[in-house]
ChimeraX commands (.cxc) that place a marker at each C-alpha (Angstrom):
marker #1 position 0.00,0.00,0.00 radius 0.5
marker #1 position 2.67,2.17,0.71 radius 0.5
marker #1 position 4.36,1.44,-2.52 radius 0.5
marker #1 position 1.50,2.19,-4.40 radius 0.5
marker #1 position 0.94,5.89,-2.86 radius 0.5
marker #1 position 4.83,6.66,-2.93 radius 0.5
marker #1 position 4.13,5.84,-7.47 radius 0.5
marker #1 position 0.91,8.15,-7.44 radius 0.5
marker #1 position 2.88,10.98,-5.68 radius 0.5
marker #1 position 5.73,10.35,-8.21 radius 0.5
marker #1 position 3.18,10.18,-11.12 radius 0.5
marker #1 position 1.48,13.34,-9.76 radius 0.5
marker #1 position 4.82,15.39,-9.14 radius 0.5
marker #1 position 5.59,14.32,-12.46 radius 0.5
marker #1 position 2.70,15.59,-14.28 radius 0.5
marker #1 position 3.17,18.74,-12.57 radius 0.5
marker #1 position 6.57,19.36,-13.84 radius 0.5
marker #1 position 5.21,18.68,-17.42 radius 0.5
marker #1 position 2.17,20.68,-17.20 radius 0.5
marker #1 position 4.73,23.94,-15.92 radius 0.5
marker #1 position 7.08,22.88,-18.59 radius 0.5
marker #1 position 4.71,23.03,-21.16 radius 0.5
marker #1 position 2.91,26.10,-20.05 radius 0.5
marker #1 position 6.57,27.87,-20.16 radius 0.5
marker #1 position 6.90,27.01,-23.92 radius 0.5
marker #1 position 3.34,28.25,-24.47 radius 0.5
marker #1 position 2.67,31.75,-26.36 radius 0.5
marker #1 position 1.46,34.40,-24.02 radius 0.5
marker #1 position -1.97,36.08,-24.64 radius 0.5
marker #1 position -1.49,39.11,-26.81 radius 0.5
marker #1 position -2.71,41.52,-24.24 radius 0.5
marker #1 position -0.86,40.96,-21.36 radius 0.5
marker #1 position 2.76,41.41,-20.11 radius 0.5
marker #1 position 5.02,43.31,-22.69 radius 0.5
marker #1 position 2.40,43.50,-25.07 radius 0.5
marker #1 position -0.40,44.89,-22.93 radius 0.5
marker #1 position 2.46,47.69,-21.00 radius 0.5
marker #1 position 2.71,49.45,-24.89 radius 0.5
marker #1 position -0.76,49.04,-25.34 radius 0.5
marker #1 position -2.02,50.90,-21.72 radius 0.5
marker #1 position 1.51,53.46,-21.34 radius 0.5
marker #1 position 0.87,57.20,-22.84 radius 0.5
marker #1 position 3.26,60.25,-22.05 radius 0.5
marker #1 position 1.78,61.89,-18.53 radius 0.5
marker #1 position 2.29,65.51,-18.13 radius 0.5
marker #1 position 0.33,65.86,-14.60 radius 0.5
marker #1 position 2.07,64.26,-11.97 radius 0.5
marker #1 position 1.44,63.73,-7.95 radius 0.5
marker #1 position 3.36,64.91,-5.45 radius 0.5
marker #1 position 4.65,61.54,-4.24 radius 0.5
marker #1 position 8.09,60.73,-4.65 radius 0.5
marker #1 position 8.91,57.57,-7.27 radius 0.5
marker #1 position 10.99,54.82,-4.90 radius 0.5
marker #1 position 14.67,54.35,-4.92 radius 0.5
marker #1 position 14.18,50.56,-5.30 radius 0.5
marker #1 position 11.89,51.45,-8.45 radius 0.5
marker #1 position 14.18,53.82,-10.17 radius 0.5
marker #1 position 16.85,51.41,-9.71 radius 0.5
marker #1 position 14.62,48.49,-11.40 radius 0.5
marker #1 position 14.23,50.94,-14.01 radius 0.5
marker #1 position 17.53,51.94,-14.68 radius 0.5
marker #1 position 18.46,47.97,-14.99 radius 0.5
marker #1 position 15.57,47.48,-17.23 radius 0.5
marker #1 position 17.39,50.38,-19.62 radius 0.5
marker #1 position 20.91,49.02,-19.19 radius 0.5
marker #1 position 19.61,45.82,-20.69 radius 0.5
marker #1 position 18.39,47.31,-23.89 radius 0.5
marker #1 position 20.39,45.47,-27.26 radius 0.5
marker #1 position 22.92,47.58,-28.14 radius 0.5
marker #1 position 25.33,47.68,-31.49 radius 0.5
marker #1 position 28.41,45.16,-30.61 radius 0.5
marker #1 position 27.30,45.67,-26.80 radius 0.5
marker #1 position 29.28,48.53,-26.53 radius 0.5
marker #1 position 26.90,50.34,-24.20 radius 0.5
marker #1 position 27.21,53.87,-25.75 radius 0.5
marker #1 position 24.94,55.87,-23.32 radius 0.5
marker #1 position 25.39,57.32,-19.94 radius 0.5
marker #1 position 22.78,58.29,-17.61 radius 0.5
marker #1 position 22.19,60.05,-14.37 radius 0.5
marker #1 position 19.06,60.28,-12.70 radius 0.5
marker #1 position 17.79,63.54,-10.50 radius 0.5
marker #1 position 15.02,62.78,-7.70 radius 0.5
marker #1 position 16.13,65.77,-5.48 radius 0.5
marker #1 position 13.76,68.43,-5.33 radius 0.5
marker #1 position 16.00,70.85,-4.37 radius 0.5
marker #1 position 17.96,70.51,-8.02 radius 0.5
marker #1 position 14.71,70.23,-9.53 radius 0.5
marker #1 position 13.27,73.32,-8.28 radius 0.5
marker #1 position 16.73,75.00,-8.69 radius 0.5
marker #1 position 17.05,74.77,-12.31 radius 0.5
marker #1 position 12.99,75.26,-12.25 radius 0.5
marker #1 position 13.63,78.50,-11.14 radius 0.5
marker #1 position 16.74,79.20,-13.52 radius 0.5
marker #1 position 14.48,78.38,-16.93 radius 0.5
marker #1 position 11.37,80.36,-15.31 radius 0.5
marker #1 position 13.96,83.08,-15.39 radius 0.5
marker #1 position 15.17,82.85,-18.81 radius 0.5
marker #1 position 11.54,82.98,-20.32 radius 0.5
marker #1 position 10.21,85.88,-18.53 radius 0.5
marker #1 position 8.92,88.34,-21.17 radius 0.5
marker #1 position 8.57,85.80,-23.66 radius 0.5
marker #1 position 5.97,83.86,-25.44 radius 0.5
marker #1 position 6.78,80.71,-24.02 radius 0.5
marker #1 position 5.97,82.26,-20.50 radius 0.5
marker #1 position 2.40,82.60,-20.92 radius 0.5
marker #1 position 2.35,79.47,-22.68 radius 0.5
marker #1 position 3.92,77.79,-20.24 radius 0.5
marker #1 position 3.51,78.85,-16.83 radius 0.5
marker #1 position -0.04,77.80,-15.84 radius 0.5
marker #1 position -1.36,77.66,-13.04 radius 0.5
marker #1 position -0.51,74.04,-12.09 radius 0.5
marker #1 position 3.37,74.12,-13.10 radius 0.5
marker #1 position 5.54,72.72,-10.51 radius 0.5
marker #1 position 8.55,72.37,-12.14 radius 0.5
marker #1 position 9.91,72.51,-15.86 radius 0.5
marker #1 position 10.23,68.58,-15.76 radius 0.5
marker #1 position 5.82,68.66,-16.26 radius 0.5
marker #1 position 6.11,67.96,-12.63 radius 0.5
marker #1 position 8.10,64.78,-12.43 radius 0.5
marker #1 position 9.70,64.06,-9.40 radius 0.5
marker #1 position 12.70,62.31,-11.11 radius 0.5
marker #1 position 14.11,62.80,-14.28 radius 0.5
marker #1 position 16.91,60.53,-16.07 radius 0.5
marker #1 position 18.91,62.34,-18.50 radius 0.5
marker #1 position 20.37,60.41,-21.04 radius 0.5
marker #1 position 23.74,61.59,-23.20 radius 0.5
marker #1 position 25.84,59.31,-25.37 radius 0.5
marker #1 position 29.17,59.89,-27.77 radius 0.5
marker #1 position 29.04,60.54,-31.15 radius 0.5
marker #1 position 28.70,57.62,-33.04 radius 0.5
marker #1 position 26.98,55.33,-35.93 radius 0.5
marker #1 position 24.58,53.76,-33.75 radius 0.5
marker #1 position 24.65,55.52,-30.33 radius 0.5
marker #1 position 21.48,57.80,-30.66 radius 0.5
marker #1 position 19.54,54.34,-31.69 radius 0.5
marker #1 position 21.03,52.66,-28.75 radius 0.5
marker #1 position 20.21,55.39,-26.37 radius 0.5
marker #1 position 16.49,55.23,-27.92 radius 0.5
marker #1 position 16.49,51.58,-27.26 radius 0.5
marker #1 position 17.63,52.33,-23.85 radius 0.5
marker #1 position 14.86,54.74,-23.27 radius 0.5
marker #1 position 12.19,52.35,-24.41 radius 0.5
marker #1 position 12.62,49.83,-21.55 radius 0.5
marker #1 position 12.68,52.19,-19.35 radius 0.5
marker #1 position 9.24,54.18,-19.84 radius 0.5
marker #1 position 7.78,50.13,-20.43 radius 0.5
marker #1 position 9.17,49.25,-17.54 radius 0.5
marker #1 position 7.99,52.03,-15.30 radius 0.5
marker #1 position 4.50,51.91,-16.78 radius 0.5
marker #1 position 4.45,47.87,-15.73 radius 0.5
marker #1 position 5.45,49.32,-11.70 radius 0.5
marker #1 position 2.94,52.10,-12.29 radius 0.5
marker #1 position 5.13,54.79,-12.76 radius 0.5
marker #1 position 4.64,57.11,-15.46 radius 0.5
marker #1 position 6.78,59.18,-17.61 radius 0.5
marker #1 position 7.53,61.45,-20.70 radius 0.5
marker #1 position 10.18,61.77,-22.92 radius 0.5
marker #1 position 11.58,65.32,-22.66 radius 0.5
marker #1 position 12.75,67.47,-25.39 radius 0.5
marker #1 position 12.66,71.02,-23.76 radius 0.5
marker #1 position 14.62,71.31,-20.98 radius 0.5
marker #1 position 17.57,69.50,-22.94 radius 0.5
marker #1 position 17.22,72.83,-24.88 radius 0.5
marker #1 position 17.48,74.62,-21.79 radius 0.5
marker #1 position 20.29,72.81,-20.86 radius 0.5
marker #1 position 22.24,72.72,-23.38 radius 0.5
marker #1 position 21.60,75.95,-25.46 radius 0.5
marker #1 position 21.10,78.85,-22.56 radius 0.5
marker #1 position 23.68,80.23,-19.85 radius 0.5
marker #1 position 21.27,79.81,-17.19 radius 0.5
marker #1 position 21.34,76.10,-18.05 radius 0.5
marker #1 position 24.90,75.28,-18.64 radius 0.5
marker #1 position 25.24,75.21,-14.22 radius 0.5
marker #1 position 23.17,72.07,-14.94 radius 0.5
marker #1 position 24.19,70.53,-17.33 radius 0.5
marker #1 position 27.88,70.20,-15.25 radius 0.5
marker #1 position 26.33,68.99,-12.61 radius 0.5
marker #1 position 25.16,66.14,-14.49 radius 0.5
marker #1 position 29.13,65.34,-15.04 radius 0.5
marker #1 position 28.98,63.26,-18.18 radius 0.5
marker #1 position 32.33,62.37,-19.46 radius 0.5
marker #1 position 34.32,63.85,-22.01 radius 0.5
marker #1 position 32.53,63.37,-25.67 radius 0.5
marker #1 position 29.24,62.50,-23.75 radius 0.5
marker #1 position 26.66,64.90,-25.11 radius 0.5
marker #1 position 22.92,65.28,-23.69 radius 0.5
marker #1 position 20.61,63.45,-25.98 radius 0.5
marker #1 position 16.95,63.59,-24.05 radius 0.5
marker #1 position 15.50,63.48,-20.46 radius 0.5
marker #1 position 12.28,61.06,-19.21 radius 0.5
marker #1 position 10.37,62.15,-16.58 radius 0.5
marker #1 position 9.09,60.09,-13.94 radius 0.5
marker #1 position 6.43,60.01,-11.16 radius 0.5
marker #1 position 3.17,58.69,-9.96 radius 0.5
marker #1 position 0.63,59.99,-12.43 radius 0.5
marker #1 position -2.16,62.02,-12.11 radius 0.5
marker #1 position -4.35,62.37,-15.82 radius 0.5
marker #1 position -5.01,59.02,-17.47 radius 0.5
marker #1 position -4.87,60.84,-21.15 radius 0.5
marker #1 position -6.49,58.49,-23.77 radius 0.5
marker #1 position -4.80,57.16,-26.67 radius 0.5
marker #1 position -4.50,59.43,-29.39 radius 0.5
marker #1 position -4.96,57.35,-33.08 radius 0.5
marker #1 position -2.02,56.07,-34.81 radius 0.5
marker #1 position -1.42,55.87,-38.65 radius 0.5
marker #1 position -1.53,52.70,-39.74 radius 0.5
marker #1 position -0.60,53.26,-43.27 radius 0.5
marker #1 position 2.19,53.57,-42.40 radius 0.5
marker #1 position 3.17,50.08,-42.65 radius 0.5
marker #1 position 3.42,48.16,-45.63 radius 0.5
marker #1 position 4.44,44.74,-46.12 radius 0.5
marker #1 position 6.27,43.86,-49.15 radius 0.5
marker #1 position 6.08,41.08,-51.34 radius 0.5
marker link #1:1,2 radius 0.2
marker link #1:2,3 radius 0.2
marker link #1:3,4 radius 0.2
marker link #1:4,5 radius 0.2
marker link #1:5,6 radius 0.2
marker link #1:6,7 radius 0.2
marker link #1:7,8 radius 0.2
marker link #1:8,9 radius 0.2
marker link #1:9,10 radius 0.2
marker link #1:10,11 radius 0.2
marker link #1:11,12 radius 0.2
marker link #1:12,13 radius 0.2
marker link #1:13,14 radius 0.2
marker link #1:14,15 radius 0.2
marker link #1:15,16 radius 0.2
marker link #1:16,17 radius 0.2
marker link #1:17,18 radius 0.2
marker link #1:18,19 radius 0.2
marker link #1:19,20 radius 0.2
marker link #1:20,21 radius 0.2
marker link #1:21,22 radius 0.2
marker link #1:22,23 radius 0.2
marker link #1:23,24 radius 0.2
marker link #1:24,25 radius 0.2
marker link #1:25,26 radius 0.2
marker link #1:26,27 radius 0.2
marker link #1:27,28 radius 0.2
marker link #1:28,29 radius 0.2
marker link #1:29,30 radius 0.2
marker link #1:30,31 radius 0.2
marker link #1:31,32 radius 0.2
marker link #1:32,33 radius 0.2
marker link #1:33,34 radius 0.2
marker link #1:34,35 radius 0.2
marker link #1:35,36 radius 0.2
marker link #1:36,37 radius 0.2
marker link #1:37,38 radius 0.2
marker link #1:38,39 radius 0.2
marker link #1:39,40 radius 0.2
marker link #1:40,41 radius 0.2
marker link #1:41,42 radius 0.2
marker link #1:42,43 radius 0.2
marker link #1:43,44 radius 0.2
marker link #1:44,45 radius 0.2
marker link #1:45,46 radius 0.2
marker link #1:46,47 radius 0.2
marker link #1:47,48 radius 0.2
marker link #1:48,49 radius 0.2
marker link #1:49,50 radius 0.2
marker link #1:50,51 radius 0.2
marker link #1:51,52 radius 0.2
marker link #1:52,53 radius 0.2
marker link #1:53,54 radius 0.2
marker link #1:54,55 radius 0.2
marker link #1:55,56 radius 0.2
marker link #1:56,57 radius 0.2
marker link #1:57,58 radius 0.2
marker link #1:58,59 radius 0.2
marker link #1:59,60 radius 0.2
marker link #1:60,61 radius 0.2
marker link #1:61,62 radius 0.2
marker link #1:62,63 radius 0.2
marker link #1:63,64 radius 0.2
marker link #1:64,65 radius 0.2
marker link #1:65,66 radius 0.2
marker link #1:66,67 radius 0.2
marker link #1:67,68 radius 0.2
marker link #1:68,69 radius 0.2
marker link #1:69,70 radius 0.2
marker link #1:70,71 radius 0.2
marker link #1:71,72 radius 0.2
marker link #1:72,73 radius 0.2
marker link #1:73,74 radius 0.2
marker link #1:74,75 radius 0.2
marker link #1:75,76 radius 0.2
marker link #1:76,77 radius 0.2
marker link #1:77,78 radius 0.2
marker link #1:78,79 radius 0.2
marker link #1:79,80 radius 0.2
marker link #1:80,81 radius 0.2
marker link #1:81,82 radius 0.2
marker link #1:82,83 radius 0.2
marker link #1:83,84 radius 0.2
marker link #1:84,85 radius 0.2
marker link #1:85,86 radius 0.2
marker link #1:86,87 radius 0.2
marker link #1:87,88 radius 0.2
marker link #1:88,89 radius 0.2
marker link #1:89,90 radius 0.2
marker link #1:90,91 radius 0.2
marker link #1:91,92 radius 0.2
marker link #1:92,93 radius 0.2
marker link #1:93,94 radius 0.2
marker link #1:94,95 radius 0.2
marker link #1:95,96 radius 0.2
marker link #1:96,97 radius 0.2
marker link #1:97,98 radius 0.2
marker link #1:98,99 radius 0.2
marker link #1:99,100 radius 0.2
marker link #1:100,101 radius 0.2
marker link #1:101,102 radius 0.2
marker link #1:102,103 radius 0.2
marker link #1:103,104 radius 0.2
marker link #1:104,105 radius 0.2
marker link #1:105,106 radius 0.2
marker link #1:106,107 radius 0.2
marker link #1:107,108 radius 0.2
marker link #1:108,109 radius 0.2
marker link #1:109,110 radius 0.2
marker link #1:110,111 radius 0.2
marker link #1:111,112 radius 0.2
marker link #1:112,113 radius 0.2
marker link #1:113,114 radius 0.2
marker link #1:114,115 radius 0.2
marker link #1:115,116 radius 0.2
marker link #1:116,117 radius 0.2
marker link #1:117,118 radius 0.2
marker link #1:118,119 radius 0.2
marker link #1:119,120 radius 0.2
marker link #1:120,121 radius 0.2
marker link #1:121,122 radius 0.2
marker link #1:122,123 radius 0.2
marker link #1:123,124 radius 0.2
marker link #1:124,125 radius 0.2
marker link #1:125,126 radius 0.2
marker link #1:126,127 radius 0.2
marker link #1:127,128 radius 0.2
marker link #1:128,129 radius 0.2
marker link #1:129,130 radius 0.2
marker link #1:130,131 radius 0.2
marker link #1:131,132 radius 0.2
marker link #1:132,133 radius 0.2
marker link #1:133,134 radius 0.2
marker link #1:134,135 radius 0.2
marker link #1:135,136 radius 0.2
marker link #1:136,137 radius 0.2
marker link #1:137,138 radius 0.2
marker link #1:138,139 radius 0.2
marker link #1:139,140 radius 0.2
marker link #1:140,141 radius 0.2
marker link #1:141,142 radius 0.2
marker link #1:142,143 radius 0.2
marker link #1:143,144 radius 0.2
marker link #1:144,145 radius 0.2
marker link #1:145,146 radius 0.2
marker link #1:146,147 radius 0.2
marker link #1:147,148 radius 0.2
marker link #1:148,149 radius 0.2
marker link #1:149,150 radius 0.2
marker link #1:150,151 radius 0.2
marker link #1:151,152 radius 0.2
marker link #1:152,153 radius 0.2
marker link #1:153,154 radius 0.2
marker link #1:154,155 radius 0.2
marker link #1:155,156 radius 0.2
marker link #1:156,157 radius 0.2
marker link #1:157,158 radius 0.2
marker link #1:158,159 radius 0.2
marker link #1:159,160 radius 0.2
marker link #1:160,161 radius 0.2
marker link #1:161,162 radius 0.2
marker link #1:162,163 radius 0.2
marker link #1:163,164 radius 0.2
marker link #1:164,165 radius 0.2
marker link #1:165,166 radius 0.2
marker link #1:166,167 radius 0.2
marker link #1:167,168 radius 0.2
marker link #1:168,169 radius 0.2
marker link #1:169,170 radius 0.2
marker link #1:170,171 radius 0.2
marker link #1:171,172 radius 0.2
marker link #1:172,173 radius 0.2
marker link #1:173,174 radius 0.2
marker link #1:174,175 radius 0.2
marker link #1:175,176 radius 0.2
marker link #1:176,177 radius 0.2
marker link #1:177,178 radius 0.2
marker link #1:178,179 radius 0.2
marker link #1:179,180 radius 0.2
marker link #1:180,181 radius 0.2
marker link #1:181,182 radius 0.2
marker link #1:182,183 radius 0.2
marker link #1:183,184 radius 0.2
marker link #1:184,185 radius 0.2
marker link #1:185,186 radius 0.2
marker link #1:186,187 radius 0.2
marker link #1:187,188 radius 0.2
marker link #1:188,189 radius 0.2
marker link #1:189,190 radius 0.2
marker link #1:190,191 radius 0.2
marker link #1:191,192 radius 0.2
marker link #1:192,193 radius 0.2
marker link #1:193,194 radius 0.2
marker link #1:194,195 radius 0.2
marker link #1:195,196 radius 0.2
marker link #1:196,197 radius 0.2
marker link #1:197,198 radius 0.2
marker link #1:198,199 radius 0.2
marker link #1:199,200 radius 0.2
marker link #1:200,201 radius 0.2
marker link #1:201,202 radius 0.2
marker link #1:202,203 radius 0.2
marker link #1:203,204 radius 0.2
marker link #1:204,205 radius 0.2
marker link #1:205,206 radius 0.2
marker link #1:206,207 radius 0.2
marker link #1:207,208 radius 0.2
marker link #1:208,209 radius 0.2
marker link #1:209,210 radius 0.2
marker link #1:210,211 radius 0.2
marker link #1:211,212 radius 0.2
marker link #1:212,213 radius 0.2
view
């Protein structure tokens, strides 16, 4: 007897193993994991006040660092600002530089926090000059904002305070700070935080892609 229910444990952990092993082989649903993060993650401009995790931002960052990258050569640098004293330091810097322009009016409403659209951390992300580095960098970028979106962090890809930084007196203070090494050049910033909106999709162009024959 106890032979026999010592071979139908055996049988049972065996069927088990199969079952996990075949369920590891099997294609996952279209809408969920990978697929379903590009599918729910749109650029947030509104922000809370709540600051994104250490441990997060450091899952992130790995997530990035593991992007494919031309002969693994890893062209890209990054450094990451959560302090809100630099934040609202260079904040205060590029509200300067705009006063008694166009872009004031435009852009100082009443809920701007800061000139990151109110993230709380920002990763700036700079990279040599090179064949492939700017495509690497992208690639880079891309796990990130998936990644964050999967932990419930959103973000946006930043374009004007790279301008700022990298074009203006008041911002060149910042940009050293960010001590990138010699031949590194600022490429784009992604803001981070805990969002407040939940924008909808806005349509894509599908004719854009053609399959050839």
């Amino acid at each position: 007897m106890k032979q026999i229910v010592i071979t139908i444990l055996l049988c049972a952990t065996a069927i088990i193993g199969l079952r996990m092993a075949i369920d590891s082989y099997r294609p996952k649903s279209e809408e969920g994991g990978v697929i379903e993060a590009i599918k729910a993650r749109r650029s947030i401009r509104k922000y809370t006040d709540k600051p994104v995790e250490r441990e997060k931002l450091d899952l992130i960052l790995e997530c990035g660092i593991a992007a494919p990258n031309g002969m693994n050569r890893q062209e890209w640098e990054l450094r990451v600002v959560d302090s809100k004293e630099w934040i609202d330091r260079c904040t205060a810097a590029y509200v300067k530089s705009i006063e008694n322009t166009p872009d004031a009016e435009r852009i100082l409403t009443p809920d701007f926090r800061n000139m990151f659209r109110n993230a709380t951390a920002v990763v700036f992300i700079a990279a040599p000059e090179g064949q492939y580095a700017g495509v690497n960098c992208g690639l880079l970028g891309e796990n990130m904002i998936l990644a964050a979106q999967e932990l419930g962090i959103g973000s946006c890809c930043l374009g004007g305070p790279v301008r700022f930084l990298t074009s203006s007196d008041e911002g060149r203070e910042f940009l050293e700070s960010l001590d990138f090494s010699d031949g590194y050049g600022l490429l784009y910033a992604i803001g981070f935080g805990y969002p407040d909106e939940q924008p909808e999709a806005k349509p894509r162009d599908k004719s854009k892609i053609r399959y050839i024959e």
